[in-house]
C-alpha angles and dihedrals in degrees: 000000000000094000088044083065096047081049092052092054086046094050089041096053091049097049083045088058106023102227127084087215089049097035091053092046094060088053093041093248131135109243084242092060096049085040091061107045091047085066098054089052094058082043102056096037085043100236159085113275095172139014111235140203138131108284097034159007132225136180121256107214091253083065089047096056086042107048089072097066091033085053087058090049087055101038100050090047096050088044091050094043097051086037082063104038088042086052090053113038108142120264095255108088095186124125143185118192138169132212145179098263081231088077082075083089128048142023089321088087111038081061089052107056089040078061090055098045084058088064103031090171081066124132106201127181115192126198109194103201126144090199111080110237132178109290095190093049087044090043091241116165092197147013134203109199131170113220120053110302109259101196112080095191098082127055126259138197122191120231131171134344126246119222124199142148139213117265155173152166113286077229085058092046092041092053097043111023139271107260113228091186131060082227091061088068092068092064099051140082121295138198095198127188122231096228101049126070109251091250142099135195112214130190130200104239081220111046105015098229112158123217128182118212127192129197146159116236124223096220114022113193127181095233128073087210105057083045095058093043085052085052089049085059098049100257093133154269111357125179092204115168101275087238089067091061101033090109095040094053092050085056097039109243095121126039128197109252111223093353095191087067115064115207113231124269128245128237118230127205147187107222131186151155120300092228097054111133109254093227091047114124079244088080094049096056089049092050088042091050087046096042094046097047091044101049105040133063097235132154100281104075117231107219105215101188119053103117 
């Protein structure tokens, strides 16, 4: 019984996200573990719950009559559980973060500053840096990165994807070619970032067919912003989030370069120390941030089927 009720968060998350990894990573477990557990529920209900395969997950009637009760399962846990760490945030109100100074721009922060207007008494520093520095040299309480996390000695939750695409200035494209392969692009010019790796992964929204490229830019920068203005000027191939070039597609500054092959997403993530209280307002922002990005339809697009 009580393990029946553990399995129905789990099913419920990963019917919320669409996606067993994903799913997994917003309730700190490994995909083997949910998994798991969504297969002893099955086990023990006898029956489907999802259709499976390698690309996506759907939901068997049976799933669909389920999730309801399962949603209240979820729901009343994750309510009870920021009641409590909301009641009891430590007295000092106090807090460092960190962001991709490409946050500037878009729904972050607007979430962010809803989250300020929840603990008006808050004292909050922002560094607005798109390279990842050390957060426990520089006293950060939290950091919000974009790439999957590589210390493993802090803690990590994943939050939202990041779509993009690759793009230019139909000047650019005029001067130097349009490519009609995903392997042109390697030969062309490139604005890098510094803290990226100079590659890209691209899948044929037909066939889904997947190609890595490699190349080597001819300016690298350590802001996506600044890449994508030296694009705008005809400097060159930029991946920008595709929030960031909505309006300038619509006028036509800016055009998709090879627009049948979609570029891969980026994770984003909240990281922080390993020693952070559990009830610190730390917490709070993290569960607000997760919470916002995975319950509204906003500009950054939320991929659902990626296991």
């Amino acid at each position: 019984m009580i393990e029946d009720i553990r399995y129905l968060i789990v099913f419920a998350k990963i019917a919320e996200i669409g996606s067993i990894s994903k799913g997994a990573k917003a309730i700190g477990l490994s995909s083997a573990t949910a998994s798991q557990h969504l297969t002893k529920l099955e086990k023990n209900l006898g029956c489907a719950l999802f259709y499976r395969n390698t690309r996506k997950i759907t939901l068997t009637h049976d799933g669909e009559k389920l999730l309801e009760t399962a949603k209240f399962i979820l729901e009343t846990y994750e309510q009870g559980i920021n009641d409590l760490r909301k009641s009891s945030i430590i007295g000092n109100k106090k807090l460092n973060i960190s962001i991709p100074a490409i946050f500037i721009h878009g729904e972050f922060m607007n979430h962010i500053t809803d989250f300020i207007k929840d603990f008006p008494d808050l004292i909050l520093n922002i560094t607005c840096d798109d390279e990842k520095n050390d957060i426990v040299f520089e006293n950060i309480d939290v950091a919000f990165r974009i790439g999957e996390p590589l210390d493993s000695s802090l803690k990590a939750k994943y939050l939202f994807d990041l779509p993009r695409s690759i793009v230019a200035t139909k000047n650019f494209l005029k001067i130097y070619g349009e490519p009609k392969i995903p392997y042109d692009l390697e030969a062309m010019k490139w604005i890098g970032l510094s803290m990226r790796p100079h590659s890209r992964i691209l899948k044929n929204n037909e066939n889904g067919e997947e190609i890595k490229i490699s190349y080597n830019p001819n300016i690298c920068v350590n802001n996506v912003e600044a890449s994508y203005q030296l694009a705008k000027l005809d400097a060159g191939l930029a991946a920008p989030p595709d929030y960031l070039i909505q309006n300038d597609i619509v006028k036509g500054d800016i055009v998709k370069v090879l627009p049948q092959w979609e570029l891969q997403p980026l994770n984003v993530y909240a990281i922080w120390p390993a020693n952070l209280p559990i009830n610190s307002i730390a917490y709070s922002l993290i569960n607000k941030i997760y919470s916002s990005f995975n319950s509204e339809n906003i500009k950054y697009h939320i991929y659902r089927n990626e296991d």
